[in-house]
DRENNU-240979 format. One record per residue: x, y, z of N, C-alpha, C in turn; residue in three letters; residue number from 1. Coordinates in pm, 1 decimal, m for minus. Layout:
<rs>
{nc1:X; nc2:Y; nc3:Z; cac1:X; cac2:Y; cac3:Z; cc1:X; cc2:Y; cc3:Z; code:Ala; pos:NUM}
...
</rs>
This chain:
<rs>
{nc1:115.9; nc2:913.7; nc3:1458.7; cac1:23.0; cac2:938.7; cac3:1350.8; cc1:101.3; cc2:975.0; cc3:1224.9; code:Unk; pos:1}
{nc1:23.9; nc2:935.7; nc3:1080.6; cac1:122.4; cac2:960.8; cac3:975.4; cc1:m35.4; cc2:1021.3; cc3:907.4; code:Unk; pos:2}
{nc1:28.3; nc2:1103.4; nc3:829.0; cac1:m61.0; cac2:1192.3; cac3:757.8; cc1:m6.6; cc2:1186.3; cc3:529.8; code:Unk; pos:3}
{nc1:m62.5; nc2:1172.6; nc3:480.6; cac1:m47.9; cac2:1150.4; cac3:372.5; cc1:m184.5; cc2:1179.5; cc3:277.8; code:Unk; pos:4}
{nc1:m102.7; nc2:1158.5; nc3:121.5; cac1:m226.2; cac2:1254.6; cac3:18.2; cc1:m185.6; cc2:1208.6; cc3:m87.2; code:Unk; pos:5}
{nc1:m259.1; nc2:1220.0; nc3:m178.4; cac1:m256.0; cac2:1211.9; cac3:m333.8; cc1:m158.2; cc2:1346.9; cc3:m384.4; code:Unk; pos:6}
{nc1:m62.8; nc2:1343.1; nc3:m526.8; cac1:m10.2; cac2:1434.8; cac3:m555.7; cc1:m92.4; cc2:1567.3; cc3:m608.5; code:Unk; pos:7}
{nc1:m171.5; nc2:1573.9; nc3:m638.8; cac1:m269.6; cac2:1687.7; cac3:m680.7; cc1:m280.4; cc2:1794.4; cc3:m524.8; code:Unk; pos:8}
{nc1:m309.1; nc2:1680.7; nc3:m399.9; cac1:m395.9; cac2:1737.8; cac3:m268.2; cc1:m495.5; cc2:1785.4; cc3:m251.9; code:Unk; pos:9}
{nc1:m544.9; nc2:1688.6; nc3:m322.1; cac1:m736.2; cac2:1711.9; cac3:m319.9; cc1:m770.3; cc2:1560.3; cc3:m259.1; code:Unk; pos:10}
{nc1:m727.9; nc2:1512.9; nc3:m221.9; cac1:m700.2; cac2:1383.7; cac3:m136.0; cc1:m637.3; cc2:1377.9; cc3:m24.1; code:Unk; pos:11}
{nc1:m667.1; nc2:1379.6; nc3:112.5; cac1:m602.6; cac2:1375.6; cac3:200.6; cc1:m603.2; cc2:1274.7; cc3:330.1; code:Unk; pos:12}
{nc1:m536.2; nc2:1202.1; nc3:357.3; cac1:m583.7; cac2:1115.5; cac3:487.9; cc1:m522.8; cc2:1159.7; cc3:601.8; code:Unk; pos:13}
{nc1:m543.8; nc2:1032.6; nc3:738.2; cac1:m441.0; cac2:994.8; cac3:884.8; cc1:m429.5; cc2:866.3; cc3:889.5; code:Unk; pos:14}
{nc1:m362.1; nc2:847.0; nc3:935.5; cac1:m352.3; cac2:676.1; cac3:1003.0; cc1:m279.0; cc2:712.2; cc3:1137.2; code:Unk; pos:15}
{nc1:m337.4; nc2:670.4; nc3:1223.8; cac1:m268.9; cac2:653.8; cac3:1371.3; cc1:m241.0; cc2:562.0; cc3:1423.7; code:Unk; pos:16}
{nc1:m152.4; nc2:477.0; nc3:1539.8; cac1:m93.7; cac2:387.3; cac3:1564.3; cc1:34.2; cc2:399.0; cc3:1455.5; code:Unk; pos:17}
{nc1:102.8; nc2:268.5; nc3:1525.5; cac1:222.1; cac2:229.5; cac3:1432.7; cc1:200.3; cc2:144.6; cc3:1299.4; code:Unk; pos:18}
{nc1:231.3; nc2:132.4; nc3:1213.0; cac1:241.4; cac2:11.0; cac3:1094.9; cc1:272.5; cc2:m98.1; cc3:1153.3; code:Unk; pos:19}
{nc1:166.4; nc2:m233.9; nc3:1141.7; cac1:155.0; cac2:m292.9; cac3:1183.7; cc1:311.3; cc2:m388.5; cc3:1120.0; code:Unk; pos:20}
{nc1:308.8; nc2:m331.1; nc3:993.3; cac1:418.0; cac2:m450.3; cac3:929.9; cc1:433.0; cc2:m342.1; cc3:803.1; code:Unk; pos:21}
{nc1:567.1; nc2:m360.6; nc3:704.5; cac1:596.6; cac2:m276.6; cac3:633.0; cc1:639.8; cc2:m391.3; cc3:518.8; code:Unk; pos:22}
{nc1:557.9; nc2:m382.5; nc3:397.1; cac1:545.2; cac2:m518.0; cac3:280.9; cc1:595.3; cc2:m406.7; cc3:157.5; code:Unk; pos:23}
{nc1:694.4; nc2:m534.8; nc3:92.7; cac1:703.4; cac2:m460.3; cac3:m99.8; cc1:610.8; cc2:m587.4; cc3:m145.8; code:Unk; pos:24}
{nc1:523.1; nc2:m546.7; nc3:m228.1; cac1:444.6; cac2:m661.5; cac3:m312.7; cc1:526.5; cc2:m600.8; cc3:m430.5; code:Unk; pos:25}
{nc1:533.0; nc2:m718.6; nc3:m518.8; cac1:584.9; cac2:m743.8; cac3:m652.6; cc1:481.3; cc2:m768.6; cc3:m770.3; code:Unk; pos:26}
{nc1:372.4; nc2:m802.1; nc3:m698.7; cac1:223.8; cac2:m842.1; cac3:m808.0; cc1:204.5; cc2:m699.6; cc3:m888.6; code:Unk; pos:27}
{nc1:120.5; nc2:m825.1; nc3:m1010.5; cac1:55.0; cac2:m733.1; cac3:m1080.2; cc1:27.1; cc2:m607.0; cc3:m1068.3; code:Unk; pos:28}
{nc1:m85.8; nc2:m628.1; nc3:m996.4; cac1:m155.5; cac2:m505.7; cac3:m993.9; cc1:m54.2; cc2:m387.0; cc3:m905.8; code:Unk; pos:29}
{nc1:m13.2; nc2:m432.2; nc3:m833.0; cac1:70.0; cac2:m328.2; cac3:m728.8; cc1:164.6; cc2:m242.7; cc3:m848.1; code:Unk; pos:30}
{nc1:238.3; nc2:m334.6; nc3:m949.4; cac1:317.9; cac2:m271.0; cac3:m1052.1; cc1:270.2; cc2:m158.4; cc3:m1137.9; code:Unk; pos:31}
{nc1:117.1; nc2:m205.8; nc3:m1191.0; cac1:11.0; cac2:m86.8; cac3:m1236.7; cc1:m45.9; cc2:1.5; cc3:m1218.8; code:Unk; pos:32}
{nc1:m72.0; nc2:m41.8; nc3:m1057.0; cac1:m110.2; cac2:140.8; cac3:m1008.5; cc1:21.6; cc2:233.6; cc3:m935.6; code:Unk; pos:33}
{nc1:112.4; nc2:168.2; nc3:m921.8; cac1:212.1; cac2:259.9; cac3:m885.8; cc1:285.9; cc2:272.4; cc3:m999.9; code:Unk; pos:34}
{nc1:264.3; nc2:173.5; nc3:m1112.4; cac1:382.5; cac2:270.3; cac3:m1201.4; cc1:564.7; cc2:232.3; cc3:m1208.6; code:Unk; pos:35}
{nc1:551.6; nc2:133.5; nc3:m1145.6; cac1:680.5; cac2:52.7; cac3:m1103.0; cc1:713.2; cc2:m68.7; cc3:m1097.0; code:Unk; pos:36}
{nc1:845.9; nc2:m114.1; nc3:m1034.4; cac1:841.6; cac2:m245.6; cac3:m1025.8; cc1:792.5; cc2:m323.9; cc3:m923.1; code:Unk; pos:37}
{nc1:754.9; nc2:m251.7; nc3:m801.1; cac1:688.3; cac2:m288.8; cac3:m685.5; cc1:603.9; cc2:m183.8; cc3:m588.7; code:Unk; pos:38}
{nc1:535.8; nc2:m246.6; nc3:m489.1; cac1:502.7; cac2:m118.9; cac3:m448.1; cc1:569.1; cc2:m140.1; cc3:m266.8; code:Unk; pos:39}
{nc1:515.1; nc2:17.2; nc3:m181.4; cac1:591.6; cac2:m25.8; cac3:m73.3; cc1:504.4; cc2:m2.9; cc3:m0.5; code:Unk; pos:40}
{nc1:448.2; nc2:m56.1; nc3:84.6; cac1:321.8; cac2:m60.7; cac3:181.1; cc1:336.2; cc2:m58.9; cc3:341.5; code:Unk; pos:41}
{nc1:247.1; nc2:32.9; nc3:431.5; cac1:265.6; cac2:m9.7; cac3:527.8; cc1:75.0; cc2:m39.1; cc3:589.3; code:Unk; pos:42}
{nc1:98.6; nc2:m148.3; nc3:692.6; cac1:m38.2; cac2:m205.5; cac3:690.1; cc1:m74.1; cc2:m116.2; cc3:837.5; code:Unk; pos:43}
{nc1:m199.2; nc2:m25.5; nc3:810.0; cac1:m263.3; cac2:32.5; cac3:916.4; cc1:m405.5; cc2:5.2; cc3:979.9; code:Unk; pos:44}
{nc1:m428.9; nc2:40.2; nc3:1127.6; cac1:m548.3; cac2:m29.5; cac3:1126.5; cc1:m689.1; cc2:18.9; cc3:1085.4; code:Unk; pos:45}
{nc1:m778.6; nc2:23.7; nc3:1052.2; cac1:m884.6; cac2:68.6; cac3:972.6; cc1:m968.7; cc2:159.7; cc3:1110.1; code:Unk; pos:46}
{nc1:m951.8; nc2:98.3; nc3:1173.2; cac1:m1042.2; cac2:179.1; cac3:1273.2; cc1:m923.3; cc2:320.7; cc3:1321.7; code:Unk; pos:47}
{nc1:m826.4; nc2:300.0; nc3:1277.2; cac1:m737.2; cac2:446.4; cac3:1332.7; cc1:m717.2; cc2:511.8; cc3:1239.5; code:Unk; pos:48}
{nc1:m790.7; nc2:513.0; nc3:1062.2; cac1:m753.3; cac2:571.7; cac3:993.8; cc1:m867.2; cc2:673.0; cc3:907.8; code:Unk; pos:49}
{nc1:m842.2; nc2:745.9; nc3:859.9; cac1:m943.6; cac2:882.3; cac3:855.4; cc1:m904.9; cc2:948.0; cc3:713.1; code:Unk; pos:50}
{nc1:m1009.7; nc2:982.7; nc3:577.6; cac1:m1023.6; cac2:1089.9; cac3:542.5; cc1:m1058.7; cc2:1203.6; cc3:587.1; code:Unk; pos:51}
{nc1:m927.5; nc2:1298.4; nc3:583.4; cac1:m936.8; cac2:1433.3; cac3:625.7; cc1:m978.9; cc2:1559.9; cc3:463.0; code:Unk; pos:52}
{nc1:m971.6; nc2:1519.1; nc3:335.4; cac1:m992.2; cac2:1586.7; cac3:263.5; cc1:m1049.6; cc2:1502.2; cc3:173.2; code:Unk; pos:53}
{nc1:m1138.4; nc2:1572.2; nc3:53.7; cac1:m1167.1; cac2:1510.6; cac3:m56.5; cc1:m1274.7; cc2:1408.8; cc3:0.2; code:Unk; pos:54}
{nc1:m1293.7; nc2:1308.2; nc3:m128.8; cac1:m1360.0; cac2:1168.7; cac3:m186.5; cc1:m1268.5; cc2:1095.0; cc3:m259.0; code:Unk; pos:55}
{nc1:m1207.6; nc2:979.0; nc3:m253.4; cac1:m1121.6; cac2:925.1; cac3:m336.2; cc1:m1188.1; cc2:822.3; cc3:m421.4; code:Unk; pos:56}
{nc1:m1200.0; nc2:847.4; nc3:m510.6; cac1:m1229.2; cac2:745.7; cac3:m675.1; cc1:m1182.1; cc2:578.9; cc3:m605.8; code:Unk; pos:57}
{nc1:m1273.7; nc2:453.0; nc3:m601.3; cac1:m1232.1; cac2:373.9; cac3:m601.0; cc1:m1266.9; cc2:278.8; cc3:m720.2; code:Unk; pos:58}
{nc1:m1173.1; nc2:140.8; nc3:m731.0; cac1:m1197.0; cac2:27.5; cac3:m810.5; cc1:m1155.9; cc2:m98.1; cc3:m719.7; code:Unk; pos:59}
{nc1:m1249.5; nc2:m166.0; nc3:m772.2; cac1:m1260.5; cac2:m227.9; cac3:m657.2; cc1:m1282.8; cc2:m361.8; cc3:m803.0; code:Unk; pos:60}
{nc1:m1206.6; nc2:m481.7; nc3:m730.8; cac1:m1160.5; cac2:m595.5; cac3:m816.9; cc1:m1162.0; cc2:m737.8; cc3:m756.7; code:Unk; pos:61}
{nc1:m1138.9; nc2:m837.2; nc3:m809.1; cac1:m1116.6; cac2:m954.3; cac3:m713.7; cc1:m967.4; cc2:m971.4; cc3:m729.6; code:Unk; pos:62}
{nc1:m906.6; nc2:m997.5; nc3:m602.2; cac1:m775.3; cac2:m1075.2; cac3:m575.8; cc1:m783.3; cc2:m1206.8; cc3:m650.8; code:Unk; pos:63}
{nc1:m645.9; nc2:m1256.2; nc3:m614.6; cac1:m565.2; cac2:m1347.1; cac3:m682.8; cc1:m696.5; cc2:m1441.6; cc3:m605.9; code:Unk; pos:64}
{nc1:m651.2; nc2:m1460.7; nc3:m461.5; cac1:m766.8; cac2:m1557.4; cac3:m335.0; cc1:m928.7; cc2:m1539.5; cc3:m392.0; code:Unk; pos:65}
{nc1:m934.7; nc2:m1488.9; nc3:m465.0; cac1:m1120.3; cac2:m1454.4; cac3:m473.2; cc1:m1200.3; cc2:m1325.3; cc3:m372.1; code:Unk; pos:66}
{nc1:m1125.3; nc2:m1235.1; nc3:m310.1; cac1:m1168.6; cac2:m1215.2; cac3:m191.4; cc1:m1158.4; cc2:m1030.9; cc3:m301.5; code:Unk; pos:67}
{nc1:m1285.8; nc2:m954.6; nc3:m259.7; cac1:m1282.2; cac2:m784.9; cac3:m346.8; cc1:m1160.2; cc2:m738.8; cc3:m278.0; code:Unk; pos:68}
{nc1:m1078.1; nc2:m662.2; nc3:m340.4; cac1:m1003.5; cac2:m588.4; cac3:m324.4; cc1:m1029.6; cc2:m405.6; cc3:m403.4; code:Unk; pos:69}
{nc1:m998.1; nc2:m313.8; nc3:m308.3; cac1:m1059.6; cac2:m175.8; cac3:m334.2; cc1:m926.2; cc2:m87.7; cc3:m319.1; code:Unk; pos:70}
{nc1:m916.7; nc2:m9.1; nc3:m452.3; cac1:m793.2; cac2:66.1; cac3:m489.3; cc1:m831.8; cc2:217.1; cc3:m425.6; code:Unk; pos:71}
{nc1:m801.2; nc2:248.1; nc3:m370.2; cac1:m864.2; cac2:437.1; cac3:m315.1; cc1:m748.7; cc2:498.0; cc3:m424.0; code:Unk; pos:72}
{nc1:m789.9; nc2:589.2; nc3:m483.9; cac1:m762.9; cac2:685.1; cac3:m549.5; cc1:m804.8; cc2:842.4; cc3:m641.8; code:Unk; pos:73}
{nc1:m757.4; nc2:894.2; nc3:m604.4; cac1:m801.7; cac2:1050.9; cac3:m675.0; cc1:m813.6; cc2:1063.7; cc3:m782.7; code:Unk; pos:74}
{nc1:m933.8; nc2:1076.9; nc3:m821.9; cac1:m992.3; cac2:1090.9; cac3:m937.8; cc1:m942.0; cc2:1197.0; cc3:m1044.8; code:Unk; pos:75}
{nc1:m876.8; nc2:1309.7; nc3:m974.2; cac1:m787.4; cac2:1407.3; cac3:m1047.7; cc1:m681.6; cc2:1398.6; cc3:m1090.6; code:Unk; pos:76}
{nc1:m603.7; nc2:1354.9; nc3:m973.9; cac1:m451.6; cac2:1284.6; cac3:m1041.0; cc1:m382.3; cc2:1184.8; cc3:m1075.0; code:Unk; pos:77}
{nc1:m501.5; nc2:1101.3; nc3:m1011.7; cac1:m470.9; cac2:941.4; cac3:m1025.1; cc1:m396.4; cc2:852.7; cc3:m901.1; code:Unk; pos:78}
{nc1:m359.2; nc2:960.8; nc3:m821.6; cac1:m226.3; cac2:858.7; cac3:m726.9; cc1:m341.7; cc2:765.6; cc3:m649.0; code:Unk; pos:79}
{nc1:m277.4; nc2:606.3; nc3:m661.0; cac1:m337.6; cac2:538.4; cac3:m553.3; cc1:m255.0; cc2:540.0; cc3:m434.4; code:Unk; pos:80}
{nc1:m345.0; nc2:606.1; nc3:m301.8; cac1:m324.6; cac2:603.7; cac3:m197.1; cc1:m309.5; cc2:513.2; cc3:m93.7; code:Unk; pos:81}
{nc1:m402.9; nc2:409.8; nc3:m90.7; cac1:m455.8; cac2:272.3; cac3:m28.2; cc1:m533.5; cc2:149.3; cc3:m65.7; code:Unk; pos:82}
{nc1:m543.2; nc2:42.1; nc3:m31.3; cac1:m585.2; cac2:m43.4; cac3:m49.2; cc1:m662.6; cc2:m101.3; cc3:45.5; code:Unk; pos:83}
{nc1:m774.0; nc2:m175.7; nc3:42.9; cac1:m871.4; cac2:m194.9; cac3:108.7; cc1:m975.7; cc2:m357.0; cc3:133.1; code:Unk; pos:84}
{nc1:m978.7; nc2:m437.4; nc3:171.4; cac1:m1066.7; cac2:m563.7; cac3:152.9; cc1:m1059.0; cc2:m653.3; cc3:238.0; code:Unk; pos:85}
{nc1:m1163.5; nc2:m781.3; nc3:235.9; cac1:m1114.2; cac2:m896.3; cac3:289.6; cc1:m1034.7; cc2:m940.2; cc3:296.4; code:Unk; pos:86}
{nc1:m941.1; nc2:m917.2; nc3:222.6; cac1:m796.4; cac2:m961.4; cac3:203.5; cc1:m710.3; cc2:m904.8; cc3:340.4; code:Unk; pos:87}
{nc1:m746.9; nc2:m782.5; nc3:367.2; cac1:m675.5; cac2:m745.8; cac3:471.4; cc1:m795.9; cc2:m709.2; cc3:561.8; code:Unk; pos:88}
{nc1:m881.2; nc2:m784.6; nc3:711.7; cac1:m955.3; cac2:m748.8; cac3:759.4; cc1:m917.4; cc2:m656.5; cc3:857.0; code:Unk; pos:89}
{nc1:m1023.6; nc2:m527.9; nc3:876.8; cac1:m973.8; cac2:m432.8; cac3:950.3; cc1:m875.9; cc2:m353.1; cc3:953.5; code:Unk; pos:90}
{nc1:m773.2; nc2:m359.1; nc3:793.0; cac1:m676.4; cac2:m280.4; cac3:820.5; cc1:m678.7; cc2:m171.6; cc3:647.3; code:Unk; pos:91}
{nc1:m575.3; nc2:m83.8; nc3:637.9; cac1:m582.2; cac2:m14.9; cac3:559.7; cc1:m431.2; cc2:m50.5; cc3:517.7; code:Unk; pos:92}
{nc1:m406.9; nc2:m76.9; nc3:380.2; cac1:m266.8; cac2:m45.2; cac3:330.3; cc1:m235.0; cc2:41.9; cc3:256.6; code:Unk; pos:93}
{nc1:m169.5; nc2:139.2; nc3:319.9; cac1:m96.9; cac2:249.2; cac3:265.7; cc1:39.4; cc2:221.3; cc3:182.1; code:Unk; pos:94}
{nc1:30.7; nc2:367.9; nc3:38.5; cac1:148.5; cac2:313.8; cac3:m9.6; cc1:199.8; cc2:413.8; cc3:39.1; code:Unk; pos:95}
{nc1:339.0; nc2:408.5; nc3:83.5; cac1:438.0; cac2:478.0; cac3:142.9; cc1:452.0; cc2:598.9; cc3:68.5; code:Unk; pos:96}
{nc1:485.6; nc2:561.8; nc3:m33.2; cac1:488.6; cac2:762.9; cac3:m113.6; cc1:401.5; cc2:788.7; cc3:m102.9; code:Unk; pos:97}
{nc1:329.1; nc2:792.9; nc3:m76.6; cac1:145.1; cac2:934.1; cac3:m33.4; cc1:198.7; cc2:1003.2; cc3:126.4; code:Unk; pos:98}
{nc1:296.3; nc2:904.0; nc3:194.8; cac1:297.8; cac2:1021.9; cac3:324.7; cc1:443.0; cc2:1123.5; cc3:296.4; code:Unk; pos:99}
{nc1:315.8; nc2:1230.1; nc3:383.1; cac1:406.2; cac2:1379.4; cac3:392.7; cc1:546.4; cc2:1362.5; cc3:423.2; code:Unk; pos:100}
{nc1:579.3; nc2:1259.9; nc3:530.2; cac1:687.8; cac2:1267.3; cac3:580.7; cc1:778.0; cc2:1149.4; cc3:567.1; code:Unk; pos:101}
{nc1:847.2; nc2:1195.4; nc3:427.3; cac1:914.3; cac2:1069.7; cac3:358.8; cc1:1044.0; cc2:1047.9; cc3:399.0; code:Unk; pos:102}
{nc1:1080.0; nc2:1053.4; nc3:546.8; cac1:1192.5; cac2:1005.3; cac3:648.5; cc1:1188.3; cc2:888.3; cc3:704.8; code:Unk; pos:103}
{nc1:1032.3; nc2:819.3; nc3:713.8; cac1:1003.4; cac2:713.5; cac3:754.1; cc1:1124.8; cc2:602.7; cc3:629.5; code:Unk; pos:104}
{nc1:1101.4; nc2:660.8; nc3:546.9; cac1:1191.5; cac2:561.1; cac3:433.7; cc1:1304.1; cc2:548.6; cc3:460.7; code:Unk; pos:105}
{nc1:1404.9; nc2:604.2; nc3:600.4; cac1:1488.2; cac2:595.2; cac3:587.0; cc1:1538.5; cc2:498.0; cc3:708.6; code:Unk; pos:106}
{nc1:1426.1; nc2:497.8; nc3:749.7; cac1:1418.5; cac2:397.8; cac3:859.9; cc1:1367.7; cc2:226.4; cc3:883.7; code:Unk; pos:107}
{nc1:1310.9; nc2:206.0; nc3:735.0; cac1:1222.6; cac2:118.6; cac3:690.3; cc1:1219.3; cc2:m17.6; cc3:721.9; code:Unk; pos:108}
{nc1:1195.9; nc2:m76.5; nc3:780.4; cac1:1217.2; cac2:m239.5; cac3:825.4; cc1:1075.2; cc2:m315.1; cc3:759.5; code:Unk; pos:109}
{nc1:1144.7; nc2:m373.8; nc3:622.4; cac1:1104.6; cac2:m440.7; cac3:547.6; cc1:1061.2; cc2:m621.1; cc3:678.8; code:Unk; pos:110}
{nc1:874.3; nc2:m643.0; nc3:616.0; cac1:897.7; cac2:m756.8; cac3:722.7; cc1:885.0; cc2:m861.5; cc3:635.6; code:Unk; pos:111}
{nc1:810.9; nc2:m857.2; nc3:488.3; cac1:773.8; cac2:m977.1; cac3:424.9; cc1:783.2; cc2:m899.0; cc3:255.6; code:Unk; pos:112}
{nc1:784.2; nc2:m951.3; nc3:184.6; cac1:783.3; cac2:m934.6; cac3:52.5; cc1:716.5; cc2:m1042.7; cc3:m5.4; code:Unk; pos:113}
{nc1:600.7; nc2:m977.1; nc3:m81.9; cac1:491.1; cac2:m1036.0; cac3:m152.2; cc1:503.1; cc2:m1086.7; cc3:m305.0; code:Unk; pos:114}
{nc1:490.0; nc2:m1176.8; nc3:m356.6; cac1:472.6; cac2:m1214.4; cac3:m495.4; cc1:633.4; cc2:m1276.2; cc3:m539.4; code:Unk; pos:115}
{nc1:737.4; nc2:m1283.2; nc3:m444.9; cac1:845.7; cac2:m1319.6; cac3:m520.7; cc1:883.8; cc2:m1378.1; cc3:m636.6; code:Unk; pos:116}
{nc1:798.9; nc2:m1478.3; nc3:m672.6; cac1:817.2; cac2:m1532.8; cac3:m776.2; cc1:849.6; cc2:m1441.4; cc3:m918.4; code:Unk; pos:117}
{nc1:772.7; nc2:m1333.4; nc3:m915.2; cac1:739.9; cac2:m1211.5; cac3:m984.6; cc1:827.5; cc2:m1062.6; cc3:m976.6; code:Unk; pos:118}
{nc1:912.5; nc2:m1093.7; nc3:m890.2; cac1:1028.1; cac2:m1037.7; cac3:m825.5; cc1:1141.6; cc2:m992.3; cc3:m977.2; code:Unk; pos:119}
{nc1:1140.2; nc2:m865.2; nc3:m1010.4; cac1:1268.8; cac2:m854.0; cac3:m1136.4; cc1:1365.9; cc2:m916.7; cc3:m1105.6; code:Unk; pos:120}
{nc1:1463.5; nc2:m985.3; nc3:m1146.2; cac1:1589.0; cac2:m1042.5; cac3:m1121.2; cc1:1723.7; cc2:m952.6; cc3:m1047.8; code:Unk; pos:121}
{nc1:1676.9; nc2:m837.0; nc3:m1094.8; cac1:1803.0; cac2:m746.7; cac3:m1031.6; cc1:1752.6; cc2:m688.2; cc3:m944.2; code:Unk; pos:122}
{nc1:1635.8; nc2:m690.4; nc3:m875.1; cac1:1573.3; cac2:m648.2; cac3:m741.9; cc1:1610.1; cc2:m747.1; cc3:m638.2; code:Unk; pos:123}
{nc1:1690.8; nc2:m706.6; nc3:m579.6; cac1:1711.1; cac2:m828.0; cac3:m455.7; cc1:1662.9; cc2:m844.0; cc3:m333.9; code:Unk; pos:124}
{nc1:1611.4; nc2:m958.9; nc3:m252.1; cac1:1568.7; cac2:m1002.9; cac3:m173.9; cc1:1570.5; cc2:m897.0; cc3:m38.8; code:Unk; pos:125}
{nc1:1494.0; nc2:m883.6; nc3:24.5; cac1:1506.8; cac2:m799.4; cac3:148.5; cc1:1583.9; cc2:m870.2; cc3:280.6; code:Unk; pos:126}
{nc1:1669.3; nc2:m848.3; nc3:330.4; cac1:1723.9; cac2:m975.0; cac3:449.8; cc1:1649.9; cc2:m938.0; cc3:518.8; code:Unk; pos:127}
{nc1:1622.3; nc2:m1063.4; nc3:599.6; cac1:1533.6; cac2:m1070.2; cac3:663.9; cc1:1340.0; cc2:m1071.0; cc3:661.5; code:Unk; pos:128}
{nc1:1318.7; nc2:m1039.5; nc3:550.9; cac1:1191.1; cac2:m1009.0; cac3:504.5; cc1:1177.7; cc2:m1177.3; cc3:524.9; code:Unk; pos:129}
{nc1:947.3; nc2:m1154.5; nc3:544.8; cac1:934.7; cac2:m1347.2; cac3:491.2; cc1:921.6; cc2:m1295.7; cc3:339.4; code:Unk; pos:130}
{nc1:1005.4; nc2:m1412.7; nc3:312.1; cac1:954.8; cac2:m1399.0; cac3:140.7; cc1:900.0; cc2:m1481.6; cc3:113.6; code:Unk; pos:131}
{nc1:735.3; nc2:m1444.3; nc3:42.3; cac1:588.5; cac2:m1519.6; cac3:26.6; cc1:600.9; cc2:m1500.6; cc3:m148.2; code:Unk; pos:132}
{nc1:495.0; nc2:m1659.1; nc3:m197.5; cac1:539.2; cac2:m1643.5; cac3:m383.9; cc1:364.0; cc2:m1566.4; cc3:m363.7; code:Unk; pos:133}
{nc1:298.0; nc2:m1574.2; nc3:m250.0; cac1:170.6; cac2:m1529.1; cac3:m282.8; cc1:115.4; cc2:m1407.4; cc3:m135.8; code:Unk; pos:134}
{nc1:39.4; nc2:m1369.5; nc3:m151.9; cac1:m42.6; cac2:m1288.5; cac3:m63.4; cc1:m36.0; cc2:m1358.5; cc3:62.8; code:Unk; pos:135}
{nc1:m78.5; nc2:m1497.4; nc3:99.9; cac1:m60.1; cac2:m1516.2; cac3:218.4; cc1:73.4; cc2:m1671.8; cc3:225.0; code:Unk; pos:136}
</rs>
């Protein structure tokens, strides 16, 4: 089980089981709500995952595919926590900095990297990752 929150902590979740797969997207939007050049995700399953505190502020948008996509985030501090939609059925994507226990990062097995095309030039390729120019 991994436990994670918004920086304020008026937001709090779980996710149980393992990460199904551990993705950097390079898109748009991933760059805007984290604030960076990518974001780092791990994909959990929806039925093992739980608000334990709070209500999280969502926006909810269409993907690149046409399919809603839903941003969870704290309305107080802003951190987006997860991501949510058809796009990913049944699962929850977590961004890695919201969990408590940021050791997992040191262990990280990158499986695919999203948006390459969109990729900064001095960000380099993950070995081994699939590298996708799109979502699927």
């Amino acid at each position: 089980m991994v436990a994670g929150g918004c920086m304020c902590g008026n937001v709090r979740y779980e996710a149980g089981g393992e990460s199904a797969a551990s993705i950097l997207c390079h898109c748009t939007d991933c760059r805007k709500i984290g604030g960076s050049t990518y974001s780092t995700n791990g994909v959990y399953d929806a039925d093992q995952f739980k608000i334990t505190k709070g209500t999280p502020k969502q926006h909810k948008k269409k993907a690149d595919g046409g399919n809603e996509i839903i941003s969870n985030f704290c309305g107080d501090c802003g951190s987006t926590m997860w991501r949510e939609g058809a796009t990913f059925p049944g699962k929850r994507i977590l961004k890695i900095g919201t969990l408590d226990d940021t050791s997992i990062l040191d262990n990280l097995k990158i499986n695919a990297e999203l948006y390459t095309d969109t990729r900064p030039k001095w960000v380099g390729a993950q070995e081994g990752a699939d590298q996708k120019k799109a979502m699927s």
